[in-house]
C-alpha positions in Angstrom: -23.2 18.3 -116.2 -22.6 17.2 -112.8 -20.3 18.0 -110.3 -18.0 15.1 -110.7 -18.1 15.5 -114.8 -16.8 18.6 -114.1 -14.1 17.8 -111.5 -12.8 15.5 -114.3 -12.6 17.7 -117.3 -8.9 18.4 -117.5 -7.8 14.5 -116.5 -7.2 12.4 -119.6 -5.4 8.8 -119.9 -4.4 6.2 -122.4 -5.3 2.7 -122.4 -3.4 -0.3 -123.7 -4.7 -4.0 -124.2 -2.6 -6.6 -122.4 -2.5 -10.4 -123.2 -4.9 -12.9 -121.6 -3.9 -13.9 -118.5 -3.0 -17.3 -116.9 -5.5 -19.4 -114.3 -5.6 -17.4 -111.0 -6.1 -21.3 -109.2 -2.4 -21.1 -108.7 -1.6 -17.6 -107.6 -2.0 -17.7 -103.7 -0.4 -15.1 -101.3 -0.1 -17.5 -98.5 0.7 -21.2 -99.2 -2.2 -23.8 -97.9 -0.1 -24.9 -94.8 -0.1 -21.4 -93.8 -4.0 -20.7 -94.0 -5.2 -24.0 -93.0 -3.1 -25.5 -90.6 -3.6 -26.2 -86.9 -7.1 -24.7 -87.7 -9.4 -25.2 -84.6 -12.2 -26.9 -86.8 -13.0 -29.1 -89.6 -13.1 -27.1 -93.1 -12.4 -28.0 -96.6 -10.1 -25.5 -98.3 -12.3 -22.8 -100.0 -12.2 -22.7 -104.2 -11.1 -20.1 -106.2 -12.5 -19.7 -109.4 -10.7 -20.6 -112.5 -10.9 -19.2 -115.8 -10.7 -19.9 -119.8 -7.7 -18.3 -121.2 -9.8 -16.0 -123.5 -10.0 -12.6 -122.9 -11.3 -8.9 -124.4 -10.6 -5.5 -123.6 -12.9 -2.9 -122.7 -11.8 -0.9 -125.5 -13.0 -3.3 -128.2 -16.7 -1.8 -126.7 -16.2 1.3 -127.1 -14.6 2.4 -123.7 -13.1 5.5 -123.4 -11.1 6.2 -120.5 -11.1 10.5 -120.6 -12.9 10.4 -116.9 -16.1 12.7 -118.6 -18.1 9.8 -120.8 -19.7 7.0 -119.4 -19.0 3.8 -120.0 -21.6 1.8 -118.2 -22.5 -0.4 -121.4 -19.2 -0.9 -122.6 -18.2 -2.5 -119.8 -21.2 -4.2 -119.3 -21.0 -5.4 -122.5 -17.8 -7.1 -122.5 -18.7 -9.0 -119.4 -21.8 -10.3 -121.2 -19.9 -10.9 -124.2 -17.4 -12.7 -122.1 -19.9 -15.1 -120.3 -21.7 -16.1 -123.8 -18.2 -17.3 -124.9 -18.4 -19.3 -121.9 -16.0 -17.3 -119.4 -12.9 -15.1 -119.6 -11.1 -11.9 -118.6 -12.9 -8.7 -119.0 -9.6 -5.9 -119.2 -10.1 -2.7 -118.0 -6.9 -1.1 -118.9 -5.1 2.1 -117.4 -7.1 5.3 -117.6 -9.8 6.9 -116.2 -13.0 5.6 -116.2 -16.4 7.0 -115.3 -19.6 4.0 -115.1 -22.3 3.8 -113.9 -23.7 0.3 -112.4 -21.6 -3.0 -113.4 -23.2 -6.6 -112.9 -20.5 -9.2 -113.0 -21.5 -12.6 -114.5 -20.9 -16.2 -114.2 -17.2 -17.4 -115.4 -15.7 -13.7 -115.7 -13.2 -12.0 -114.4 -13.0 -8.3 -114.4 -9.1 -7.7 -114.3 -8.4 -3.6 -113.7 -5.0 -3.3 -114.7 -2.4 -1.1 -112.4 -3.1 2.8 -113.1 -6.7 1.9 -114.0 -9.1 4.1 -111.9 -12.8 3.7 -112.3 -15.0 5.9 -111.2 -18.8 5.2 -110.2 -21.0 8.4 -111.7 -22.4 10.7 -108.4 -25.5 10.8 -110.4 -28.3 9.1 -107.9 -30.8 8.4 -111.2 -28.4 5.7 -112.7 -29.0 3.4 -109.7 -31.7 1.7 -109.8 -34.4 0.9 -106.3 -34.0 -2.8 -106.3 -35.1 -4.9 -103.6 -32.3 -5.9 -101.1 -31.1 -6.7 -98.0 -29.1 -3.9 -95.8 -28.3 -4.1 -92.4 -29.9 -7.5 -91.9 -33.1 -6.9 -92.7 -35.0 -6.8 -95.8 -36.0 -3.4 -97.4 -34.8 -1.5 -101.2 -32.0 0.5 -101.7 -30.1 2.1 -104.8 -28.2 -0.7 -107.1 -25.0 -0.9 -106.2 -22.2 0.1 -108.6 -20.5 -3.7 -108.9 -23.3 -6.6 -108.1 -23.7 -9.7 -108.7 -26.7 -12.4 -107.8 -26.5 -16.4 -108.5 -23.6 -15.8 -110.1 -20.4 -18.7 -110.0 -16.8 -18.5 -110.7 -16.3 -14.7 -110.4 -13.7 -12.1 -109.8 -12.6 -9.0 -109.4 -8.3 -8.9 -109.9 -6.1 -6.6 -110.9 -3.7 -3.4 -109.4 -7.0 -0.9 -110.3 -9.0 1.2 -108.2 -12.7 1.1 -108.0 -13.8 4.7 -106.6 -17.8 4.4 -105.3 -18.3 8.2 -105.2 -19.3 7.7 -101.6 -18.9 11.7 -100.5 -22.0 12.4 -103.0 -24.3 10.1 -101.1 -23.2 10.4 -97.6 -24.5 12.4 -94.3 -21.9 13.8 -92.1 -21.9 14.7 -88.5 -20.7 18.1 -87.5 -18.6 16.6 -84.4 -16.4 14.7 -86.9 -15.6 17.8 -88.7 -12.9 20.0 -87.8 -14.4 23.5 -87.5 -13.4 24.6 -91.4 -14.0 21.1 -92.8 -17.5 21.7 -92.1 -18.2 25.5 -93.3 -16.8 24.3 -96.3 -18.7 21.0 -96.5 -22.5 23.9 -95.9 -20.9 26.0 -98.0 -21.4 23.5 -101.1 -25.0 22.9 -100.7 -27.1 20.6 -99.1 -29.1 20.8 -96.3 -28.1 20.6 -92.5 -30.7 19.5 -89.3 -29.2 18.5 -85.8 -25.8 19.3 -86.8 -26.3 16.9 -89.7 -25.2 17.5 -93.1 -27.2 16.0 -96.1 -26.6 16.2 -99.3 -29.7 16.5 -100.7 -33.8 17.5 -98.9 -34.6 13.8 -100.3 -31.5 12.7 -98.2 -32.9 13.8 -95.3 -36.2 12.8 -95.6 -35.0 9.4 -96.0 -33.1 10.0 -92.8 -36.2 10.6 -90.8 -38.4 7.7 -92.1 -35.8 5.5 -90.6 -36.9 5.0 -86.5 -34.2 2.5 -86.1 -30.7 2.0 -88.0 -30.7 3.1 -91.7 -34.0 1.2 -93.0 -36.8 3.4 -94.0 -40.7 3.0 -92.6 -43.8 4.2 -94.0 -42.6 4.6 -97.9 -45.4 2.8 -99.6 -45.3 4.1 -103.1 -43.2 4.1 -106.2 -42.9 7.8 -106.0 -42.1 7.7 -102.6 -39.2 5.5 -102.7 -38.1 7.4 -105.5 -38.1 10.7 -103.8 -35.9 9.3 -100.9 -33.5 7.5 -103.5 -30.3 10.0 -102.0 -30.9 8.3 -98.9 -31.0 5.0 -100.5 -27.1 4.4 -100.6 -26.3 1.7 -101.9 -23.0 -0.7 -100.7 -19.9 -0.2 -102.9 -19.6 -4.1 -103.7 -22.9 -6.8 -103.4 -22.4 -10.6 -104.1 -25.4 -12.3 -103.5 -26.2 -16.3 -103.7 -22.5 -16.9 -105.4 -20.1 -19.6 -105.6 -16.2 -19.7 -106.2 -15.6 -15.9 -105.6 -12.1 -14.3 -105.9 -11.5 -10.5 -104.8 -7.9 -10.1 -105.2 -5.1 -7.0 -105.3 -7.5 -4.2 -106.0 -8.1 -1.2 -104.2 -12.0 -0.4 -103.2 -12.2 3.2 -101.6 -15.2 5.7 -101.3 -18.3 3.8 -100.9 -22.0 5.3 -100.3 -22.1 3.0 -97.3 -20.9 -0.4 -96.8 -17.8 -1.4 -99.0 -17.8 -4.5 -99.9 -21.0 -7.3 -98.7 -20.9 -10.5 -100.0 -24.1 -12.0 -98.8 -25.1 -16.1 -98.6 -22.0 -17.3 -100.8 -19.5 -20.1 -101.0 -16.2 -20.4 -100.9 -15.1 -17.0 -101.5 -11.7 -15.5 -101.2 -10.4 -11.8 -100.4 -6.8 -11.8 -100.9 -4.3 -8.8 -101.2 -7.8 -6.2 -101.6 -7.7 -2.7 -100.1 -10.0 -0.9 -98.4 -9.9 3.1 -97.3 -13.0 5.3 -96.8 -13.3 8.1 -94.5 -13.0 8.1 -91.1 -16.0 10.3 -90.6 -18.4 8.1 -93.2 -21.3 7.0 -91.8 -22.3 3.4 -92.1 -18.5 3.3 -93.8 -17.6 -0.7 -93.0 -14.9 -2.1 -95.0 -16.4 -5.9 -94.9 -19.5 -7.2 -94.1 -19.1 -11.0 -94.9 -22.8 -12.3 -94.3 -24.4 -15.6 -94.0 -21.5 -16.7 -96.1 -19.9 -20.1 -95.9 -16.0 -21.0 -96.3 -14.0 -17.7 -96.6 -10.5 -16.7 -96.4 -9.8 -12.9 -95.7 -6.0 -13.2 -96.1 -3.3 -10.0 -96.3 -5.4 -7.1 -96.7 -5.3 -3.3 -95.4 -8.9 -2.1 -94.0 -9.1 1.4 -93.4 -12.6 2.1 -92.6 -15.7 4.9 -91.4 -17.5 2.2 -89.2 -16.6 -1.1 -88.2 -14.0 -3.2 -90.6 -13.7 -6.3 -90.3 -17.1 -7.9 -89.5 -19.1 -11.0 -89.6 -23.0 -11.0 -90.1 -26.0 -13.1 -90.6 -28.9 -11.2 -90.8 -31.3 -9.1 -88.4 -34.0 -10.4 -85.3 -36.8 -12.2 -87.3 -35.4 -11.5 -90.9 -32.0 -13.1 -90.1 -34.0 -15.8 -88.4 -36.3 -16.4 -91.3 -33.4 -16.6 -93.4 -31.3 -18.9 -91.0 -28.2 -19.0 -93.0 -25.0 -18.4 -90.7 -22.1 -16.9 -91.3 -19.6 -20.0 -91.0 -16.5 -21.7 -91.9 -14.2 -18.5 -92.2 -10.3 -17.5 -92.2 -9.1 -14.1 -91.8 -5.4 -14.0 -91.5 -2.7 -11.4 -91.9 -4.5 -8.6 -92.0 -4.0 -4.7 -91.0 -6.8 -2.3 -89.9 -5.6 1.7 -89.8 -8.7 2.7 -88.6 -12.5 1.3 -87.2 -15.3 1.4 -84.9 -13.9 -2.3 -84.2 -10.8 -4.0 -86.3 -12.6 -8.2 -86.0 -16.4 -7.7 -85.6 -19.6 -10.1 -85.1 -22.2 -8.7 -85.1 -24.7 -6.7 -84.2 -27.1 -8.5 -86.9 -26.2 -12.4 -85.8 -29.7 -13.5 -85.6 -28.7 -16.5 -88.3 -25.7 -17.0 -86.1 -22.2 -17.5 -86.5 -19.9 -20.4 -85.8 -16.2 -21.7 -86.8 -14.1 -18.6 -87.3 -10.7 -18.3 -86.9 -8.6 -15.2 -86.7 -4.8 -14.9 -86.6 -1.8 -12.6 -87.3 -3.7 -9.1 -87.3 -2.9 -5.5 -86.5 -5.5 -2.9 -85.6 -4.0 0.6 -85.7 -5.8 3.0 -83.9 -9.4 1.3 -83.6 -12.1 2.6 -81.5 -12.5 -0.8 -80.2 -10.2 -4.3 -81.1 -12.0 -7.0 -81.0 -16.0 -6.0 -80.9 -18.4 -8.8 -80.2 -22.0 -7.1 -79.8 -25.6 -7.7 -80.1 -28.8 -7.1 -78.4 -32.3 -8.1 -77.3 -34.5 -9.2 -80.3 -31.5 -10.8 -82.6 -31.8 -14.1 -81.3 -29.2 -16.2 -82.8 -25.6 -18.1 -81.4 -22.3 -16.9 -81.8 -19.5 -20.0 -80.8 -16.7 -21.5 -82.2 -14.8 -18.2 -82.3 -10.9 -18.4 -82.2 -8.4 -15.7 -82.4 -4.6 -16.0 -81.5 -2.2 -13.3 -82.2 -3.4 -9.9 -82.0 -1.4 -6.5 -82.0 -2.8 -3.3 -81.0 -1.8 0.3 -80.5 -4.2 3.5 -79.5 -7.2 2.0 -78.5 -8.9 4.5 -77.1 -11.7 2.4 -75.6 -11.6 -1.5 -75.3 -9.2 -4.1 -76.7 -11.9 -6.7 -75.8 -15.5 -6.2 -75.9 -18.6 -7.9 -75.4 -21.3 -5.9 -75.9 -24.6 -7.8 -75.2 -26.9 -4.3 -75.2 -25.6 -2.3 -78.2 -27.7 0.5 -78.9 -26.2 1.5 -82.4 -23.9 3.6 -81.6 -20.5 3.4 -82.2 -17.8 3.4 -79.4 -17.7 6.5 -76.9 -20.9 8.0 -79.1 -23.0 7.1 -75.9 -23.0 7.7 -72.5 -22.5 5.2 -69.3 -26.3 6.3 -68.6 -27.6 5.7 -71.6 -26.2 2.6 -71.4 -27.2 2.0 -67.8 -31.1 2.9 -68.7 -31.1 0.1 -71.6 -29.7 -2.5 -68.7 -32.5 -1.2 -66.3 -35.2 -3.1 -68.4 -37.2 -5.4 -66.8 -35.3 -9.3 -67.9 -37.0 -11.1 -69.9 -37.7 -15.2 -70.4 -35.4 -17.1 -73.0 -36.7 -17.2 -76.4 -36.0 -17.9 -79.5 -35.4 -13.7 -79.6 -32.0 -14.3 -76.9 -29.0 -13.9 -78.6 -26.1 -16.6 -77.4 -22.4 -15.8 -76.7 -20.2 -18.8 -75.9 -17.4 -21.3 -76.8 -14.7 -17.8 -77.5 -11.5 -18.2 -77.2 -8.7 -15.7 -77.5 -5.0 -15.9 -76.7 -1.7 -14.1 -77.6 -2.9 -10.6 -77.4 -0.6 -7.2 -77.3 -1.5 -3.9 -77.2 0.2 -0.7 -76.0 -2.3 2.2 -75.3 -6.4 1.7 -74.4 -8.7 2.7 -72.7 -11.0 -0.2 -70.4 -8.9 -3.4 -71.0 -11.8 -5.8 -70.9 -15.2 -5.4 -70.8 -17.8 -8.5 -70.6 -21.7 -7.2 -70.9 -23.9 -10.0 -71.3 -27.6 -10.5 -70.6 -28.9 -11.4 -67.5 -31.2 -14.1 -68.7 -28.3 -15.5 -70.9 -24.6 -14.6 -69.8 -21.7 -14.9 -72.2 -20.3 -18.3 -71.1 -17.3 -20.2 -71.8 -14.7 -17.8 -73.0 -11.2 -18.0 -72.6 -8.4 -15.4 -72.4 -4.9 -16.4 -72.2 -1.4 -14.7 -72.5 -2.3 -11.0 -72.6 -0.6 -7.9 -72.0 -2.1 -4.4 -72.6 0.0 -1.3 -70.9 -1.0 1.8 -70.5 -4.7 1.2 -69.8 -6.6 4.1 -68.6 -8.4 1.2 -66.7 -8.5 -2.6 -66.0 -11.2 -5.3 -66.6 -14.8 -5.8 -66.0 -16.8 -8.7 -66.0 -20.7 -8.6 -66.0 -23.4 -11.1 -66.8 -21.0 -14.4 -67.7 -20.3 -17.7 -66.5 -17.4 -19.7 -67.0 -14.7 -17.4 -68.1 -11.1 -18.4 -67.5 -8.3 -15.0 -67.8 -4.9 -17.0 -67.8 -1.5 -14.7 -67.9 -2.7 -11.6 -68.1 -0.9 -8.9 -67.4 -2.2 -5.2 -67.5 -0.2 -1.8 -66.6 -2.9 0.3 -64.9 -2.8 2.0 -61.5 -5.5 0.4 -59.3 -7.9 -2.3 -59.1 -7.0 -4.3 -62.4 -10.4 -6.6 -62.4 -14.0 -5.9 -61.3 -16.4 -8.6 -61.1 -20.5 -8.6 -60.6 -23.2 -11.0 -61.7 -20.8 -13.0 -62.6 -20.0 -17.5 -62.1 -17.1 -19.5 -62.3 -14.3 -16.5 -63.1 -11.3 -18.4 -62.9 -7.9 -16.3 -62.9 -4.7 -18.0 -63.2 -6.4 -20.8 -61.5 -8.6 -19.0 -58.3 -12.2 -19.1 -59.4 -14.1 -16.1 -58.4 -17.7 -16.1 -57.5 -20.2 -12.6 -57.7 -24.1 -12.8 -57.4 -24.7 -9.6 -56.9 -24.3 -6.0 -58.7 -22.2 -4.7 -56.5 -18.5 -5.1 -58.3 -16.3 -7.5 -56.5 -12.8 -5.3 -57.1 -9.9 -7.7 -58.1 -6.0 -6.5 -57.7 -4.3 -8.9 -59.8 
């Protein structure tokens, strides 16, 4: 029996059928006007699935919702029983549900009712190795426990919790750990190198197959794979090749690694959805919206390990091959409690990414605000990226960051000479390998407590270009702005609260602020008192 079997032996719950519910076409948090007006681009509104008014209950499957028996195939039942009838509403009614894998299908929608709490099993053999795509780049990892592939008019709706069982599959670093958090944490097995915890010897081999990011090298063989499957986590939530997507009301919390990726779909729709993992998971992102095309990302809460709201398109010559950007996208209204970054692109842009539009947000404490990154290798262009209306508190590094030599680690996890040695390198030509920057622009942006206001770090042999930043005001700063590797940037009313030299320019063209352009060839910073 395992350990999550046996944490749930004294939890019972009751579950009641509820009447078929109406078309979600017409339930819409925020009215069209609001999402789609005075948008910066051209974009047809994105569909939301609609649905038969036929629906069955779990129960009729032979669910039972005691938290100790599985119900994998009941509920994978209903939703192929759903989709032969030709689409519906699969119920999952209040109680607590343990399950292993579920694999949505065309024309349903999986409706956890409030009080419904389903719980993914911690045991690592019910997830299949499947080939997949993680982190950009194309390797296997463990099923996840809701997928879905070439699927159309799908959802996921409802006042339910889906629980991944994330803190069975996850490292953890000692540093992010208070001192009894972690005795405890060794004290309940697993193994431990570098002041890492894993939770199982297979975990950690996995671990040190990987030379870069979280992708294993050198596993050849059935066996193999299958002896590294702890480290295989899978991401809570994977739509792949889909059209007409809803994810709407539910709660998503606890995933392995990633929480929710929806990879190369249309016109999908996250409305109302919560997200909370731990602040100390590794590879913890609350959204990864990849190579996807027309999305709205509307009144959510993102609480999240790693970054949490971020844009992707797949990884150097993978995400090249592929060439599917990640276009065409809304996100509006939306409140991050915690992050590596609250609005993300990138570091896997190599498919590029182009007409996105972010407004009304509040980041609560993130590392860093708004986090642009990439690197050497990715290739790629990021443009036609507009966000107006920010509010921030506790940043403790950057607001605004371009990162153009991100080495994978999160924000203050490296130090300025690590970061110096990578910018040491000798530059090379342009290729098809350069990532691209340009066409940004940001305005209407409040925050109270950061560290570095601004920090622009592009490439030498390609400089972020064209960005604009107007109407600004970030107070107590621990220090001002710096600009590095860029052309054509234009900071209009800015106002920051820092003692000191507010702006530092170097390698730097055409820096206009609040109308005086500003010139800097060299390395040596050019200090600005504004």
């Amino acid at each position: 029996m395992n350990t999550l079997i046996k944490r749930l032996l004294a939890l019972t719950a009751c579950a009641l059928p509820i009447l078929a519910q109406t078309s979600l076409a017409q339930e819409k948090t925020c009215a069209d006007d609001c999402l789609y007006k005075n948008l910066p681009f051209d974009m047809p509104k994105v569909e939301r699935p609609v649905f038969p008014d036929y629906s069955v209950n779990i129960l009729q499957f032979g669910a039972k919702g005691n938290g100790i028996e599985l119900n994998t195939k009941a509920i994978n039942d209903a939703i192929k029983a759903v989709n032969a009838k030709g689409g519906g509403t699969v119920v999952i009614p209040e109680g607590l549900w343990l399950t292993g894998p579920i694999e949505l299908l065309s024309n349903v929608n999986l409706h956890a009712e409030k009080n419904a709490l389903i719980i993914f099993t911690d045991d690592f053999n019910a997830y299949p190795i499947i080939k997949t795509s993680f982190e950009g780049l194309e390797t296997r990892r463990c099923q996840s426990p809701i997928s879905a592939r070439n699927a159309e008019n799908i959802a996921i709706t409802g006042e339910g919790v889906f629980d991944g069982s994330g803190d069975s599959w996850r490292p953890v670093k000692k540093g992010k750990l208070t001192s009894s958090q972690w005795n405890s944490l060794v004290k309940s097995g697993g193994v431990v190198q570098d002041n890492v915890w894993y939770p199982t010897a297979g975990s950690l081999k996995g671990a040190m197959a990987c030379k870069e990011f979280n992708n294993p090298e050198g596993i050849e063989t059935d066996e193999e794979w299958n002896e590294i499957r702890p480290w295989l986590r899978p991401v809570l939530l994977n739509i792949v090749k889909s059209k007409k997507v809803l994810l709407e009301g539910v709660t998503f919390k606890n995933s392995p690694s990633w929480c929710l990726h929806p990879l190369s779909c249309e016109h999908i729709t996250i409305s109302r959805v919560k997200v909370f993992n731990p602040w100390y998971s590794q590879n913890g992102d609350a959204l990864d919206l990849e190579s996807c095309n027309y999305a709205v990302i509307a009144d959510c809460i993102f609480d999240a390990g790693d970054d949490a709201i971020c844009i992707k398109s797949g990884k150097d010559e993978d995400g090249r091959r592929r060439g599917e950007p990640c276009q065409n996208v809304i996100v509006k209204n939306n409140v991050v409690l915690h992050g590596h970054g609250g609005f993300v692109v990138g570091s896997e842009m190599s498919g590029g990414v182009k007409n996105i539009y972010v407004s009304d947000c509040t980041f609560l404490g993130t590392d860093v605000g708004l986090r642009f990154k990439s690197t050497r290798g990715r290739g790629g262009v990021v443009e036609g990226i507009y966000i107006n209306n920010i509010n921030m508190i506790d940043i403790p590094h950057e607001p605004l960051l371009f990162d153009l030599f991100y080495g994978g680690k999160g924000a203050g996890e490296e130090t300025e000479d690590e970061l110096a040695n990578r910018m040491k390198a000798e530059i090379p030509p342009v290729t098809e390998e350069t990532p691209a920057f340009r066409n940004i622009h940001i305005s209407n942006i409040n925050c109270k407590g950061s560290g570095r206001a601004m920090f622009f770090n592009g490439l030498p042999e390609m400089p972020i270009s064209n960005v604009s930043v107007k109407n600004v005001f970030i107070s107590d700063a621990k220090s001002g702005i710096v600009i590095s590797q860029a052309k054509d940037v234009v900071l209009e009313d800015i106002h920051i609260e820092i003692k000191g030299d507010v702006l530092q320019i170097k390698n730097a063209d055409n820096v206009k602020v609040n109308g005086k352009a500003y010139k800097n060839d060299s390395a040596k910073p050019q200090a600005i008192g504004l």
